[in-house]
C-alpha positions in Angstrom: 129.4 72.8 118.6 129.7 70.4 115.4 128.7 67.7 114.0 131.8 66.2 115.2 130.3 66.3 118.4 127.5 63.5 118.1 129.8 60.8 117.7 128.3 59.8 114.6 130.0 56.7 112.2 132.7 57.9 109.9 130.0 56.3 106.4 127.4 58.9 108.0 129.8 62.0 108.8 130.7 61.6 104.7 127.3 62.5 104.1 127.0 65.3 106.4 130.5 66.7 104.8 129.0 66.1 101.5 125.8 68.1 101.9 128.2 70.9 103.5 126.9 70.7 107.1 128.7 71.9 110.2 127.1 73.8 112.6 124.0 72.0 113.7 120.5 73.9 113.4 118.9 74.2 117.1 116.1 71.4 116.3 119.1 68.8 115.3 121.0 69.9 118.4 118.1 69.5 120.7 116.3 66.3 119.1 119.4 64.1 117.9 120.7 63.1 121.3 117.4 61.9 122.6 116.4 60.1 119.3 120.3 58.3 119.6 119.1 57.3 123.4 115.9 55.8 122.0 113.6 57.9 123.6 109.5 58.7 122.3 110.4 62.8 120.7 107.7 65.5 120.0 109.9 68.3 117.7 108.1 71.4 117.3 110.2 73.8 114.9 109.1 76.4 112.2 109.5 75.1 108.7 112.9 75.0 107.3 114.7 74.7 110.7 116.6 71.4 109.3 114.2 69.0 111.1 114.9 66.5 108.0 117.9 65.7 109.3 117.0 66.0 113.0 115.5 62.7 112.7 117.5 60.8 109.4 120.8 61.1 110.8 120.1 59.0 114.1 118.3 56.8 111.7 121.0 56.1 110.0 123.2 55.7 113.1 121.0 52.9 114.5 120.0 51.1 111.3 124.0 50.6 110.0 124.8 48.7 113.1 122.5 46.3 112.5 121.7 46.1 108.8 119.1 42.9 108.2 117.8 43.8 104.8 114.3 43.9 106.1 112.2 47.7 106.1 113.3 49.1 109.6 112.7 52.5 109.3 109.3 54.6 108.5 108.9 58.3 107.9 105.3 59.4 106.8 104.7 62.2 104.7 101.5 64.3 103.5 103.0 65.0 99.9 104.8 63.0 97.6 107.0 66.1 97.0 108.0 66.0 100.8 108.4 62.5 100.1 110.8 62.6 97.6 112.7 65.2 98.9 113.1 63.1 102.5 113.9 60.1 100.3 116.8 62.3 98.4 118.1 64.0 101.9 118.3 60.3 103.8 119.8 58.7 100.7 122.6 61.8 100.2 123.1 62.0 104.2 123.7 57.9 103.5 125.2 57.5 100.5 128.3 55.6 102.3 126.4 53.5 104.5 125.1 50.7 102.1 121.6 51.4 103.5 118.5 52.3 101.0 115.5 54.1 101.3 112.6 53.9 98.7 109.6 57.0 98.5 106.4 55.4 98.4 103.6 57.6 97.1 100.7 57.2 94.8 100.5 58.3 91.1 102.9 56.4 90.1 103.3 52.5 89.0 103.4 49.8 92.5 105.5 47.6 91.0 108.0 50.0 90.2 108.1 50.4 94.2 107.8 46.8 94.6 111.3 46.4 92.9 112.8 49.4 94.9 110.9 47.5 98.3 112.4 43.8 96.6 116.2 45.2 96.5 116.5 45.3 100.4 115.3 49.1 101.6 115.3 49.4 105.3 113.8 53.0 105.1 110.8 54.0 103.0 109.6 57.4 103.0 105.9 56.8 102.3 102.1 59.1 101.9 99.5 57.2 104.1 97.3 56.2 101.7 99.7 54.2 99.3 101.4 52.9 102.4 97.9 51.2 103.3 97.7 50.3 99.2 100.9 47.9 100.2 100.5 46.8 103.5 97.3 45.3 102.5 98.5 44.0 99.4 101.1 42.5 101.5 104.3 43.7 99.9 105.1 46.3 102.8 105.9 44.3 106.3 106.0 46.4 109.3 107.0 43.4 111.1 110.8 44.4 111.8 110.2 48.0 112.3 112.0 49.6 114.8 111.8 53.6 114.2 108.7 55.4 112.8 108.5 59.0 111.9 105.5 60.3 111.4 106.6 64.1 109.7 104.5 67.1 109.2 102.2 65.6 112.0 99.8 69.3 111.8 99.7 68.8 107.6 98.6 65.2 108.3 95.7 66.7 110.2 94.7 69.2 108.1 94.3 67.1 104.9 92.4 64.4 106.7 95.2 61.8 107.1 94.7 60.7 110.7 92.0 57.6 110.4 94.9 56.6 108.0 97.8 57.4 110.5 95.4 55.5 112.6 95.4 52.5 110.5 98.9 52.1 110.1 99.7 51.9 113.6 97.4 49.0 113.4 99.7 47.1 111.8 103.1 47.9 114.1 102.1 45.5 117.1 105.4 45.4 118.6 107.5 48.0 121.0 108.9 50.5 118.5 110.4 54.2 118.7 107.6 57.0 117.6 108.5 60.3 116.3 106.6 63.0 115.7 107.8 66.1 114.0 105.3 69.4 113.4 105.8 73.1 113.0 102.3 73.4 115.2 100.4 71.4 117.7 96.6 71.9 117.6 94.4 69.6 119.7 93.5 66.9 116.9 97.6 66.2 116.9 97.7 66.3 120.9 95.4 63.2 121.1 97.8 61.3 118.6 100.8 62.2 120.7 98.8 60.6 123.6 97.6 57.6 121.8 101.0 57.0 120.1 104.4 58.1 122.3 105.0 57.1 125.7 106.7 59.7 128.1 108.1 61.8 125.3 110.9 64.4 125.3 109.3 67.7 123.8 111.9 69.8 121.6 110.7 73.3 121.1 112.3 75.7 118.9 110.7 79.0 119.6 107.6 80.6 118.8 105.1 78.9 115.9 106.3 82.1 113.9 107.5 82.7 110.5 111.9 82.8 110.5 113.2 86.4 111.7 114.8 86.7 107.8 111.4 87.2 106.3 109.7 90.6 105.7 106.2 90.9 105.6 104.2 93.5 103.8 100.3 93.6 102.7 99.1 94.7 99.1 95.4 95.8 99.0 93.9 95.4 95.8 91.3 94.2 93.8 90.3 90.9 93.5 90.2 91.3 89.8 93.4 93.3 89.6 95.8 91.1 91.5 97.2 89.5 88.2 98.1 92.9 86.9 99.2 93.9 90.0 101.3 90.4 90.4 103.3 91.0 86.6 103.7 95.1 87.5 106.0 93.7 90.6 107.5 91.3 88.9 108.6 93.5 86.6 109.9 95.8 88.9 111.9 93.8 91.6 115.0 92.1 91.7 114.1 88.5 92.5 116.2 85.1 92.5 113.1 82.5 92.3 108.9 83.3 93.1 106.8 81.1 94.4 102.9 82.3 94.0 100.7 80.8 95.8 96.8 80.9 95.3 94.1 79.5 96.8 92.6 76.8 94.0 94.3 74.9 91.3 92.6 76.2 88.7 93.5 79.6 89.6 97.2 78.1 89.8 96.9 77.0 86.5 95.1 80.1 84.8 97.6 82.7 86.8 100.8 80.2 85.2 99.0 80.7 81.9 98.8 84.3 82.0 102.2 84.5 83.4 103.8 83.0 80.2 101.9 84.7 78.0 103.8 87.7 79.5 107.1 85.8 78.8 108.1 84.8 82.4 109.4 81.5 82.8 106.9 79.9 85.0 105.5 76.9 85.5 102.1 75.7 87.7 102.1 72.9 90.9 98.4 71.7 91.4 96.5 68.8 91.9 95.4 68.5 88.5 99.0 67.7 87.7 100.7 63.8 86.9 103.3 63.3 89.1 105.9 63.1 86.1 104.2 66.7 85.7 104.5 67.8 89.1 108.1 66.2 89.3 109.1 67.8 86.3 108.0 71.5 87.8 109.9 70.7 90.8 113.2 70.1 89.2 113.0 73.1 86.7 112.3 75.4 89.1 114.9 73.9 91.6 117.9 74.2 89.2 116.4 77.6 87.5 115.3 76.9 84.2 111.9 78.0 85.9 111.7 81.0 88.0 108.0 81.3 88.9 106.1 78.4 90.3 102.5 78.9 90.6 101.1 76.2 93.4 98.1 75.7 95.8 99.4 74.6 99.3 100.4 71.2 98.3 103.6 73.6 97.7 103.9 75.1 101.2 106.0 71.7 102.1 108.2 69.8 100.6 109.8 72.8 98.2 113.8 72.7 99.4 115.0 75.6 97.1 117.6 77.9 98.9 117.5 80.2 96.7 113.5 81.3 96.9 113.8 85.4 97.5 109.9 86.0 97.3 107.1 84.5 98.3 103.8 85.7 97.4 100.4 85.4 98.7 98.1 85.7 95.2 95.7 84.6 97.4 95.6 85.5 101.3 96.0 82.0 103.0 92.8 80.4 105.1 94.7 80.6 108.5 97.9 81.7 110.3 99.2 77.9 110.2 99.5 78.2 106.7 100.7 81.4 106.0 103.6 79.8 108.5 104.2 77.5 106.0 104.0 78.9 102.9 106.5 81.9 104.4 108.7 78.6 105.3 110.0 78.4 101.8 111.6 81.5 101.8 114.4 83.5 104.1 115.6 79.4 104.6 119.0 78.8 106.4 119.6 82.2 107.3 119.2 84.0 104.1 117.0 87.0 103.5 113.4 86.3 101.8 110.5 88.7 101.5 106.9 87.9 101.9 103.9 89.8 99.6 100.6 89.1 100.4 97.8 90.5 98.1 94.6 91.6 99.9 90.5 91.9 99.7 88.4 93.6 102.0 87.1 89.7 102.8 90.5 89.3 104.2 90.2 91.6 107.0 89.7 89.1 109.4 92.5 87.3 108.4 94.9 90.2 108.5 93.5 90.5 111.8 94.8 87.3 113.4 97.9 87.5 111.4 98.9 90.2 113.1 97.9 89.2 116.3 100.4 86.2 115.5 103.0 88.7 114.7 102.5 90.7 117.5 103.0 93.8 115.0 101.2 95.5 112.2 101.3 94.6 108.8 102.8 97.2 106.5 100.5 98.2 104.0 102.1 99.0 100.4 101.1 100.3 97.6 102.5 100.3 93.8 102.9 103.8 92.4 101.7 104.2 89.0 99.7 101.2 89.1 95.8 101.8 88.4 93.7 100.5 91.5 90.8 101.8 90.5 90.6 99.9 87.0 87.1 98.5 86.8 86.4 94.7 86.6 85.6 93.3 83.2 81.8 93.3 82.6 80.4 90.0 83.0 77.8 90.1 80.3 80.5 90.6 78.1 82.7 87.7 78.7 79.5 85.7 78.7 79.0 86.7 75.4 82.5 85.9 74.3 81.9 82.0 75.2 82.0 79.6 72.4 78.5 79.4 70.5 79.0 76.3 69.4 78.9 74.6 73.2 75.2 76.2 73.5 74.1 74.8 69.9 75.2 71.4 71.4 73.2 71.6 74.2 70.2 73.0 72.2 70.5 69.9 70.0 70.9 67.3 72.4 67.6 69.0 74.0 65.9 68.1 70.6 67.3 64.6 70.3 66.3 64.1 73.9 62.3 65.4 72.9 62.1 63.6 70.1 63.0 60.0 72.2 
């Protein structure tokens, strides 16, 4: 089975020989015939499974018949680095087609999207809330649209999206084709699927388990040891690109630090980023200047780097669904990828249902030479170490304060 196979338009099977495609992924051969038919789809597929394409390749099929110059197409998306890298995929698969797609996303200047939505896109790629920021400004019609994808459905849930997912439904009041793609299912997303797709085809591919080209392996340490521990490995493994991920952004940001000042090249992705800043990490670490990106779990989608041998866990994730997706961005298109997860004793519960999930044990390493036992740094004294000068402040706004 090939692409050949789906009868696509000679504009769109350019694309797919430019991006090297041949042998479709089991989500594109499952989903992409009913989507061409016009029927309601639910995919369910682990992360990295090519479900990108699952859905913008019929797109384009049905939108280049037709071509009105009028926004015809939706995909939503819970990060504007998934929403970029949709945007890219769509406008590569349709580069010969003459049809455009524009990213919407906050952070960045509206009217710079106004002149994208102005030249004629019939496919934007859009986060909810800047979506809503048009369509009640008035320069985004959902008036014509006839496809809407609503991607990482489960993400969307987790970061509170759905009143807004809600919303924009409330402005598509005609007969349209729904799509929803999601690497899980939990009950929040169930009620959408009933309040949105009528008699759906479910594609499932598998289990809601991490790919089968992924080791997993469990580091017990110290909380206060894990940077240590984090450079010893690094120094001693062979590794193509790392992403670290921890649990806060300003952990991100002060593991990132440490990490240069050890002479890696590494770089952070957090929220207290600009998008030129967060762009700009992206794109080093995707062509290789960068070799280490430090992120929180706006990361865990939305990173399409092939070439990601380790992922590791600085900071155990808060539930199997996400350890899911953060493994997702390694051991990608049938290449091998290895998974480290540093460990607490608060993380036993964790480990627990992980495991469960796996339906195997965890294998538990440890780094030979390395000094577990190292004690933490003594609090008093890195009190002390503050700058003076911050308390003096205080101590004289105090007297200021008394003497009004």
């Amino acid at each position: 089975m090939n692409f050949e196979t789906f009868n696509f338009h000679p504009s769109i099977m350019a694309g797919v020989r430019a991006l090297g495609y041949t042998i479709p992924t089991p989500i594109q051969l499952q989903a992409i015939p009913p989507i061409t038919q016009g029927r309601d789809i639910i995919g369910l597929a682990q992360t990295g499974t090519g479900k990108t394409a699952a859905f913008a390749l019929p797109i384009l099929q049905h939108l280049r018949q037709n071509p009105r110059g009028c926004i015809r197409a939706l995909i939503i998306s819970p990060t504007r680095e998934l929403a970029e890298q949709t945007c890219e995929v769509i406008s590569k698969l349709g580069s010969k087609t003459g049809l455009q797609s524009v990213a919407i996303y906050g952070g960045v200047s509206m009217e710079q999207q106004n002149r994208g939505l102005r030249s004629g896109a019939e496919i934007i790629v859009a986060c909810p809330g800047r979506l809503l920021d048009h369509l009640w400004k008035g320069t985004i019609s959902l008036s014509e649209l006839e496809i809407l994808v609503i991607d990482e459905a489960d993400r969307m849930f987790d970061m509170g999206f759905l009143p807004d997912i809600r919303n924009i439904m409330g402005c598509i009041l005609h007969k349209h084709q729904p799509l929803l793609f999601s690497a899980t299912l939990p009950a929040g997303i169930r009620r959408l699927v009933r309040e949105t797709l009528h008699d759906p085809v479910t594609v499932q591919i598998g289990r809601t388990l991490p790919a089968k080209t992924v080791s997993h392996a469990l580091y017990p340490v110290q909380q206060h040891l894990k940077t240590t521990l984090l450079k010893e490995i690094l120094n001693g493994t062979k590794t193509d690109s790392v992403l670290v991920f921890t649990r806060t952004k300003h952990r991100a940001e002060r593991v990132a630090q440490q990490l240069v000042r050890a002479g890696y090249r590494v770089t952070s992705l957090q929220g207290n980023l600009s998008q030129n800043q967060r762009q700009a990490a992206l794109t080093g670490f995707r062509k290789g200047s960068i070799k280490i990106l430090v992120a929180t779990d706006i990361a865990a989608r939305g990173i399409d780097v092939l070439s990601i041998s380790h992922v590791i866990n600085y900071d155990m994730p808060e539930s199997t669904d996400d350890y899911i997706h953060r493994i997702g961005r390694t051991g990608r298109v049938d290449k091998n990828g290895e998974a480290l997860t540093f460990v607490t004793n608060a993380d036993a519960g964790k480990i627990r249902a992980l495991e469960q999930l796996l339906d195997a044990p965890l294998e538990r390493l440890t780094l030979q030479g390395f000094d577990y036992n190292r004690p933490a740094p003594d609090k008093e004294l890195r009190f002390s170490q503050r700058p003076r000068r911050r308390v003096v402040r205080r101590q004289e706004i105090g007297k200021q304060t008394a003497m009004k």
